[in-house]
N, CA, C and O atoms as a DFTB+ gen file, in Angstrom:
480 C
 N C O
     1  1     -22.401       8.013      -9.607
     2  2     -21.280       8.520      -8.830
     3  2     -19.972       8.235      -9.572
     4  3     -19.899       7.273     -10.338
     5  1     -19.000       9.007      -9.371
     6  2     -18.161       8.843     -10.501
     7  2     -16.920       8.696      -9.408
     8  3     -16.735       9.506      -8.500
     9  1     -16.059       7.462      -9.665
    10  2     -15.113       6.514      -8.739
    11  2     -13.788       6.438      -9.537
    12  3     -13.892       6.530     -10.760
    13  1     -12.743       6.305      -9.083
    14  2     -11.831       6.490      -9.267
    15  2     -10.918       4.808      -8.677
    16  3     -11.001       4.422      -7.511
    17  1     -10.278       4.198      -9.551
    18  2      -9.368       3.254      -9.626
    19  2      -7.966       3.293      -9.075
    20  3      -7.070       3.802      -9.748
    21  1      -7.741       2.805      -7.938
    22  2      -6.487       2.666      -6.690
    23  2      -5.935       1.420      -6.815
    24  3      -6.561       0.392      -7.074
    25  1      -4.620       1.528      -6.606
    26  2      -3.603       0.476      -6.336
    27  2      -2.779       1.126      -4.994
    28  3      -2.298       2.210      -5.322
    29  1      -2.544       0.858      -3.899
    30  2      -2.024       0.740      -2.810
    31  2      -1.163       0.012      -2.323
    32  3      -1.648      -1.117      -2.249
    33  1       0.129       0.031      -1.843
    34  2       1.296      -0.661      -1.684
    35  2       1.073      -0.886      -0.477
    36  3       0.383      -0.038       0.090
    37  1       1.667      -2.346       0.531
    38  2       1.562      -1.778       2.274
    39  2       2.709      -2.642       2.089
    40  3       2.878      -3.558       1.284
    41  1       3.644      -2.064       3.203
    42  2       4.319      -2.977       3.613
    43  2       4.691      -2.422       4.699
    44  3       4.330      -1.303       5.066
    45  1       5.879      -3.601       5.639
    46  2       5.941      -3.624       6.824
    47  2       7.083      -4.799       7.280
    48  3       7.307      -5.979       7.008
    49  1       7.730      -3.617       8.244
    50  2       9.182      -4.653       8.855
    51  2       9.257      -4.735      10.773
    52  3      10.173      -5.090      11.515
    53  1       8.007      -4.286      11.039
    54  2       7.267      -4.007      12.715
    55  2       6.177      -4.669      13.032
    56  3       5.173      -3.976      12.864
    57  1       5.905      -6.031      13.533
    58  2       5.450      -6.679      14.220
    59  2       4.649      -6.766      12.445
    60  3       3.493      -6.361      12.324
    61  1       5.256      -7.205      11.467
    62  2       4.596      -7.416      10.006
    63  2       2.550      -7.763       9.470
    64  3       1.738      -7.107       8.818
    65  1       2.497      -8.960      10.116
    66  2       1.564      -9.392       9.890
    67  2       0.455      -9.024      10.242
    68  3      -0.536      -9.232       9.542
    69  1       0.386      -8.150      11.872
    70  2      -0.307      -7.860      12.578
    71  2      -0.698      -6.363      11.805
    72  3      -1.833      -6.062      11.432
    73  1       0.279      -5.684      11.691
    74  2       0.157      -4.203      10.682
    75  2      -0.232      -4.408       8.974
    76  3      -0.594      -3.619       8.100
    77  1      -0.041      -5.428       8.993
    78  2      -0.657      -5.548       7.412
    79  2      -1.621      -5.633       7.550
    80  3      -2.319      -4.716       7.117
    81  1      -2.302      -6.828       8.266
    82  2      -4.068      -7.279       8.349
    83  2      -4.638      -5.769       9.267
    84  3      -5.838      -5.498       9.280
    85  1      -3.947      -5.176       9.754
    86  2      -4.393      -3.919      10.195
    87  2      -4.768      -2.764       9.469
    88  3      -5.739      -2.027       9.643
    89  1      -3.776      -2.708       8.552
    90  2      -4.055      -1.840       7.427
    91  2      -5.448      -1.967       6.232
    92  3      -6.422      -1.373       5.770
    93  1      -4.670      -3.196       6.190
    94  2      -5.820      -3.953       4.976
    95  2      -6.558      -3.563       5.873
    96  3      -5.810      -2.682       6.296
    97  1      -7.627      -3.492       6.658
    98  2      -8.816      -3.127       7.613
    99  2      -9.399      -1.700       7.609
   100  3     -10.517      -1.209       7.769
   101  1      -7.990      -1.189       7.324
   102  2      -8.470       0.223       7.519
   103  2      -8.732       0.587       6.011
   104  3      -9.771       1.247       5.991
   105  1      -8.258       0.445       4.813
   106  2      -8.122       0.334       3.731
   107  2      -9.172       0.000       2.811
   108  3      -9.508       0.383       1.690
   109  1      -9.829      -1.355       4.167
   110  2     -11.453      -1.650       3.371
   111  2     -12.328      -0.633       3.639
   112  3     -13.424      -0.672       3.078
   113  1     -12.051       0.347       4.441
   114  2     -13.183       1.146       5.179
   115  2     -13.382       2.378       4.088
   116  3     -14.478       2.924       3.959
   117  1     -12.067       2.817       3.212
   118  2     -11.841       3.981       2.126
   119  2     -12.433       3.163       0.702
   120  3     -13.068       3.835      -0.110
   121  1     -12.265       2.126       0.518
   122  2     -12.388       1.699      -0.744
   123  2     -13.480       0.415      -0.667
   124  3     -13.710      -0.246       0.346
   125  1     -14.151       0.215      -2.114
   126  2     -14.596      -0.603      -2.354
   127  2     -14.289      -1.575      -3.793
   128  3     -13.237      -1.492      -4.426
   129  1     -15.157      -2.275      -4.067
   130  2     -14.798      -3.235      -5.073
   131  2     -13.544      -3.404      -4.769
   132  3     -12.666      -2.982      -5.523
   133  1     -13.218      -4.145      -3.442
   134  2     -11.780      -4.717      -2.937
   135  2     -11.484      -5.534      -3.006
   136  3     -12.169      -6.537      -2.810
   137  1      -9.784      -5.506      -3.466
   138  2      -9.026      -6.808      -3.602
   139  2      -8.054      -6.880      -3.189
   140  3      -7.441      -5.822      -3.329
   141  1      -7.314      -7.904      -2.523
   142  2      -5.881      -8.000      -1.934
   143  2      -5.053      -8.586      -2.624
   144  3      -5.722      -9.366      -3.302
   145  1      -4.038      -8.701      -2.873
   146  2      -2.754      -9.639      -3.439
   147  2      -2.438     -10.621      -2.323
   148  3      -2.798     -10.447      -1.159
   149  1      -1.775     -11.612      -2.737
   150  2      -1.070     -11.944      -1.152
   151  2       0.133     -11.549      -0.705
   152  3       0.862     -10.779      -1.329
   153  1       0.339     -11.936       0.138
   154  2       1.520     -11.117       1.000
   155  2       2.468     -12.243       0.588
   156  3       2.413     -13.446       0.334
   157  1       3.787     -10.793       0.677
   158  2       5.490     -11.622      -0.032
   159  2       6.388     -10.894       0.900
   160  3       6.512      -9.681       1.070
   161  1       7.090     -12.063       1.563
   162  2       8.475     -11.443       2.073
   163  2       9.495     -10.850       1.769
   164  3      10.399     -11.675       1.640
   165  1       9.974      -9.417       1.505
   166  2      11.396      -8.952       0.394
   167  2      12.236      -8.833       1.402
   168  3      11.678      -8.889       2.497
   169  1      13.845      -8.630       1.433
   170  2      14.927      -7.902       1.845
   171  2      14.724      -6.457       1.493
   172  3      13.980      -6.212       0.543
   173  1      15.305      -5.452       2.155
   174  2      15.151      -4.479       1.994
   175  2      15.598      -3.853       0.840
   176  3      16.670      -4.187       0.337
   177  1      14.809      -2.870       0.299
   178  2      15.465      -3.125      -0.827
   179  2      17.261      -1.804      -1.290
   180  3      17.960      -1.799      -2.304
   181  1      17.367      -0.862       0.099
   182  2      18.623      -0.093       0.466
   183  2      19.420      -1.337       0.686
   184  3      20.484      -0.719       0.638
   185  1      19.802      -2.559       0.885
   186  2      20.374      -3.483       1.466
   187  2      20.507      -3.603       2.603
   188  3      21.531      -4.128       3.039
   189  1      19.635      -3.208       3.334
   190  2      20.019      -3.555       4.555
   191  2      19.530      -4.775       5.072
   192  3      18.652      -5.198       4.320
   193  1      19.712      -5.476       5.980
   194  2      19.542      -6.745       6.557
   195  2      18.274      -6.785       7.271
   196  3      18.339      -7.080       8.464
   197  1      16.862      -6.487       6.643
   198  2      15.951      -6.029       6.984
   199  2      14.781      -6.484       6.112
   200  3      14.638      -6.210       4.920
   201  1      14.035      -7.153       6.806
   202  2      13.109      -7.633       5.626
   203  2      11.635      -6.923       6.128
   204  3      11.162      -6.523       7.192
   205  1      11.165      -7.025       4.568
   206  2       9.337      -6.523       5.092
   207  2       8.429      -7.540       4.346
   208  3       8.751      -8.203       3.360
   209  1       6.856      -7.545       5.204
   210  2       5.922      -8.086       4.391
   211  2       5.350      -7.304       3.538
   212  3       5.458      -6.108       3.809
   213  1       4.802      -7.557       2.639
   214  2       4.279      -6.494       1.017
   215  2       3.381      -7.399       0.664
   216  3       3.532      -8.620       0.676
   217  1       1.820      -6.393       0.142
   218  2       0.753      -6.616      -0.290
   219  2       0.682      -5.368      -1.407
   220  3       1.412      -4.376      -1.418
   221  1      -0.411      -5.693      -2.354
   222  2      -1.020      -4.540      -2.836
   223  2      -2.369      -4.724      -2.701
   224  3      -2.782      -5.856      -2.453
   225  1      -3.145      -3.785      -2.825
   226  2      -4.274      -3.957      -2.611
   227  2      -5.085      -2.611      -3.678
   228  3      -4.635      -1.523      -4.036
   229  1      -6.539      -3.330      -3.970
   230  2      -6.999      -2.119      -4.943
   231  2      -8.311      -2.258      -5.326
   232  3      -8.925      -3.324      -5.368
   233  1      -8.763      -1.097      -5.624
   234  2     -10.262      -1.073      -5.239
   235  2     -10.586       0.139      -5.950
   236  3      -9.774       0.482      -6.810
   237  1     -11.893       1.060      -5.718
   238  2     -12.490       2.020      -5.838
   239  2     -12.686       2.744      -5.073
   240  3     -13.185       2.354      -4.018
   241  1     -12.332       4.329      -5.295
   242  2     -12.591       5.409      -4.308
   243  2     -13.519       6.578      -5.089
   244  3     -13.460       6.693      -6.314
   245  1     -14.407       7.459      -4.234
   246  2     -15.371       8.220      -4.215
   247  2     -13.943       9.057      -5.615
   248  3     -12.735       9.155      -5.397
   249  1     -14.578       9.439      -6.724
   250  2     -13.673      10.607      -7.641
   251  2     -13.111      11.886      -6.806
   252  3     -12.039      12.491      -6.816
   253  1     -14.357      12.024      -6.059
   254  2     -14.475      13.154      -5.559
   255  2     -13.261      13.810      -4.444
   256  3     -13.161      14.994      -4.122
   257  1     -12.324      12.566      -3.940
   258  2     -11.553      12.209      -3.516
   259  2     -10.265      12.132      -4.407
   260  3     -10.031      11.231      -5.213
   261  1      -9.191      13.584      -4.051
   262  2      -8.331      13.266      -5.275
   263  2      -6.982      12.833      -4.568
   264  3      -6.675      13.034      -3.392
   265  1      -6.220      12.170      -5.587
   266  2      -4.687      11.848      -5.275
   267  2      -4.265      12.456      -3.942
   268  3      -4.510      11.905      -2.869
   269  1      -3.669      13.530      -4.046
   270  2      -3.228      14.137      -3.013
   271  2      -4.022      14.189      -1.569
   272  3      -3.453      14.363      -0.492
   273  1      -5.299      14.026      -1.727
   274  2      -6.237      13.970      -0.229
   275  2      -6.376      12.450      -0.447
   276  3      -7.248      12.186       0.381
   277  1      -6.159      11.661      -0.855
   278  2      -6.076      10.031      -0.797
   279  2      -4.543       9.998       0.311
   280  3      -4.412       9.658       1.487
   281  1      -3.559      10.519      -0.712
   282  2      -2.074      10.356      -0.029
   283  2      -2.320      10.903       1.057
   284  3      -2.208       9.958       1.839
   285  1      -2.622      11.925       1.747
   286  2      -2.998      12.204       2.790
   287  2      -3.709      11.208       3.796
   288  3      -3.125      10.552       4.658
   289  1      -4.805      11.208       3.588
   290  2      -5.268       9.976       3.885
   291  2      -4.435       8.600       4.681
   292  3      -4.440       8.072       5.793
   293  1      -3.713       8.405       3.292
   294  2      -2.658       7.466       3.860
   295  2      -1.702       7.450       4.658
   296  3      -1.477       6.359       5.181
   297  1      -0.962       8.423       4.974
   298  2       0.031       9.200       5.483
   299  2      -1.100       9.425       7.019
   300  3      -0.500       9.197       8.070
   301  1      -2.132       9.705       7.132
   302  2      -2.436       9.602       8.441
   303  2      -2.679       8.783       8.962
   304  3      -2.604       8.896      10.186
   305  1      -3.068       7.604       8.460
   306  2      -2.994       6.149       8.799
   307  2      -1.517       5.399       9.039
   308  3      -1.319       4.544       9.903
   309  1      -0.633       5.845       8.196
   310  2       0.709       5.092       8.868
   311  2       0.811       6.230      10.099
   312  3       1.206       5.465      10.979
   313  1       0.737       7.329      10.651
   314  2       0.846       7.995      11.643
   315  2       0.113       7.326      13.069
   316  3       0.477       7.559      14.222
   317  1      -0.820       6.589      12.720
   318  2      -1.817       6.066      13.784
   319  2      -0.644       5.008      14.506
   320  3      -0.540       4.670      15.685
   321  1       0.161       4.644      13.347
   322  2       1.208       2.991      13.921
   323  2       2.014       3.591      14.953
   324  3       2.282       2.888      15.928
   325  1       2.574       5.127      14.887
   326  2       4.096       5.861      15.371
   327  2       5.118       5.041      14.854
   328  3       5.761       4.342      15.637
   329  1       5.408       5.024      13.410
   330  2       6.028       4.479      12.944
   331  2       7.513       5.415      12.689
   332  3       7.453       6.637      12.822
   333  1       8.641       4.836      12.368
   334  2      10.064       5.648      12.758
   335  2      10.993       4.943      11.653
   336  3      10.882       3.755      11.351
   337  1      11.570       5.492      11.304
   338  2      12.733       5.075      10.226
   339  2      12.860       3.270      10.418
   340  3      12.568       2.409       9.589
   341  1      13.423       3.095      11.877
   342  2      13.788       1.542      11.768
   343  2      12.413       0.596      12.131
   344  3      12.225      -0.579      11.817
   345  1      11.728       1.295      12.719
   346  2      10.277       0.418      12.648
   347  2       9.383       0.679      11.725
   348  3       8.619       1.614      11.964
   349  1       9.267       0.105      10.727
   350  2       7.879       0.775      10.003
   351  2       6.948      -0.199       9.936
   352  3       6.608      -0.963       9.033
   353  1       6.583      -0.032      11.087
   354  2       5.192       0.021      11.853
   355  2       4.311      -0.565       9.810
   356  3       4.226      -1.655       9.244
   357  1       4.009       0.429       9.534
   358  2       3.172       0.474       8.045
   359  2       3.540       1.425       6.916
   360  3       3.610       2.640       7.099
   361  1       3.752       0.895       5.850
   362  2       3.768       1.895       4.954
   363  2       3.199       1.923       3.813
   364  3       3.612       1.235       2.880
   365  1       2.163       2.726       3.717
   366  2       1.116       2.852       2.175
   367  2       1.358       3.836       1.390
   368  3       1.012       4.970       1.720
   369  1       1.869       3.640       0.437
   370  2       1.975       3.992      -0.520
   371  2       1.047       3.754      -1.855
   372  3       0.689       2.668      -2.311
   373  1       0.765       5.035      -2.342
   374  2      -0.583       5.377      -3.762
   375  2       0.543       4.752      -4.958
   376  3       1.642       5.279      -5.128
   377  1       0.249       3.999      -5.448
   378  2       0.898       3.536      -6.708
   379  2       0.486       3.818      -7.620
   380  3       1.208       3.887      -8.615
   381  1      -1.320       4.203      -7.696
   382  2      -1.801       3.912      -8.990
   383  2      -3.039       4.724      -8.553
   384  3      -3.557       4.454      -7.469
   385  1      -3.719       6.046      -9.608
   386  2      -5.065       6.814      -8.828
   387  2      -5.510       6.842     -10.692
   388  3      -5.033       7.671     -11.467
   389  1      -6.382       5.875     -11.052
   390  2      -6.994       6.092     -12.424
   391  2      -5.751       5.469     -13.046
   392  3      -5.180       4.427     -12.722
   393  1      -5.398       6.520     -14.213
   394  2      -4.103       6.106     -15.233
   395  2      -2.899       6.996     -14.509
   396  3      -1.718       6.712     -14.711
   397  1      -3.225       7.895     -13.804
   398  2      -1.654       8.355     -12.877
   399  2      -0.919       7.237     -12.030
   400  3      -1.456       6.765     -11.029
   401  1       0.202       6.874     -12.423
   402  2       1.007       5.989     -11.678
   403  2       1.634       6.958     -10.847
   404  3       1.736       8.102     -11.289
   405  1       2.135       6.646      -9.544
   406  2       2.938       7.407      -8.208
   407  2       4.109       5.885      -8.403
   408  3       4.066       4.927      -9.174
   409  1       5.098       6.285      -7.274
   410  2       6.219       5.551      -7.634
   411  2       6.983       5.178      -8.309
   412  3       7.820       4.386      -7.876
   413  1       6.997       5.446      -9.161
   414  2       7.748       5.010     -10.870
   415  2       8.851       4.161     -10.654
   416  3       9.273       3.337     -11.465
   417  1       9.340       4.410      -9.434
   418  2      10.914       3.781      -9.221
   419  2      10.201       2.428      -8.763
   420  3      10.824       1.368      -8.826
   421  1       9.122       2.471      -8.385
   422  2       8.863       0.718      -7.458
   423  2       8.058      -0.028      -8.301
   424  3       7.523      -1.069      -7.919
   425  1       7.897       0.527      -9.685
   426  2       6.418      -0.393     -10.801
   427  2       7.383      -1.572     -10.515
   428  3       7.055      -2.633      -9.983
   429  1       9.067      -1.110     -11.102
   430  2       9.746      -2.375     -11.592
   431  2       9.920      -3.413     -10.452
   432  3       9.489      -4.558     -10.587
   433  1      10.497      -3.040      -9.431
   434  2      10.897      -3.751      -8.295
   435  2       9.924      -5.715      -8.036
   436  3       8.738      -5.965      -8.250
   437  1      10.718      -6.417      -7.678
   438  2      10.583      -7.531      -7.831
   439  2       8.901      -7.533      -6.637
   440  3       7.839      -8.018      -7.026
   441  1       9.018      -7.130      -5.769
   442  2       7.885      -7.113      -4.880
   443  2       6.593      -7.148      -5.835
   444  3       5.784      -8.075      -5.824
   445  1       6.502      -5.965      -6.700
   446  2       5.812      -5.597      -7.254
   447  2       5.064      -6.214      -8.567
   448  3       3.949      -6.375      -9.064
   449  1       6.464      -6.448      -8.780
   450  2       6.101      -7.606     -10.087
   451  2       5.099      -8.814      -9.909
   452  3       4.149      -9.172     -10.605
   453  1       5.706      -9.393      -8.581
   454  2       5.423     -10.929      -8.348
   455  2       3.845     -10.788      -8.237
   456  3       3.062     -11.426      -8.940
   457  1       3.451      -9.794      -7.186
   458  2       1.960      -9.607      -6.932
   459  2       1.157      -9.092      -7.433
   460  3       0.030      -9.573      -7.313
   461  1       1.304      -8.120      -8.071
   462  2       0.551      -7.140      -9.058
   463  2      -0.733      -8.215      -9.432
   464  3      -1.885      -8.073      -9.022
   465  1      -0.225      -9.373     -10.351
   466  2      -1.112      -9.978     -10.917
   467  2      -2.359      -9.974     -10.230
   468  3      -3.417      -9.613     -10.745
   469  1      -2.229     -10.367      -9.098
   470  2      -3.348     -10.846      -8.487
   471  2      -4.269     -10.240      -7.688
   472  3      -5.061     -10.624      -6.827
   473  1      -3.827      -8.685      -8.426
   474  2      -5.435      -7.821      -8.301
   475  2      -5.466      -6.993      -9.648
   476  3      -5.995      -5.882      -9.625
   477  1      -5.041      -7.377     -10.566
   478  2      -5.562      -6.750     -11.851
   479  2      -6.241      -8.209     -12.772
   480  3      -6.752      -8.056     -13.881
């Protein structure tokens, strides 16, 4: 079977902890050979006075399963939270599908940096 290599962003500034370990849950159910980072507290990173919890997480998905029906995927899962500009409930974001990076603007970002390690 031919599988495809994911990196997944979550984060969260709405009841945090509870929507992360929620996600991560749903997240194990799409992917395998799973791994979590641990979770890091940032400020927002628009400046606003707003902080979120942030994980990455990453694993293996069916090939057959591409980018865009992954992002999908994801995008219907933060929909399950009713998540809204000032609550975000959850937010997953595809960082990484094989050697295609998504986000380009967030590789650098300090969130990203700190945790990365600890699922590659």
């Amino acid at each position: 079977m031919v599988s495809a290599r994911v990196i997944v962003a979550l984060g969260s500034n709405w009841l945090p902890s509870a929507h992360i370990q929620w996600a991560t849950s749903r997240l194990l159910s799409l992917l395998s050979d799973f791994q979590c980072s641990r979770t890091i507290w940032t400020k927002d990173i628009h400046g606003r006075d707003v902080y979120y919890l942030n994980r990455l997480v990453a694993g293996t998905i069916d090939g057959n399963i591409s980018a865009s029906e992954l992002i999908q995927r994801l995008k219907a899962i933060e929909a399950e939270t009713h998540r809204d500009k000032q609550h975000v409930t959850i937010d997953l974001d595809l960082m990484l599908y094989n050697s295609q990076r998504f986000h380009e603007q967030d590789w650098p970002q300090p969130y990203i940096q700190q945790i990365i390690n600890d699922i590659l």
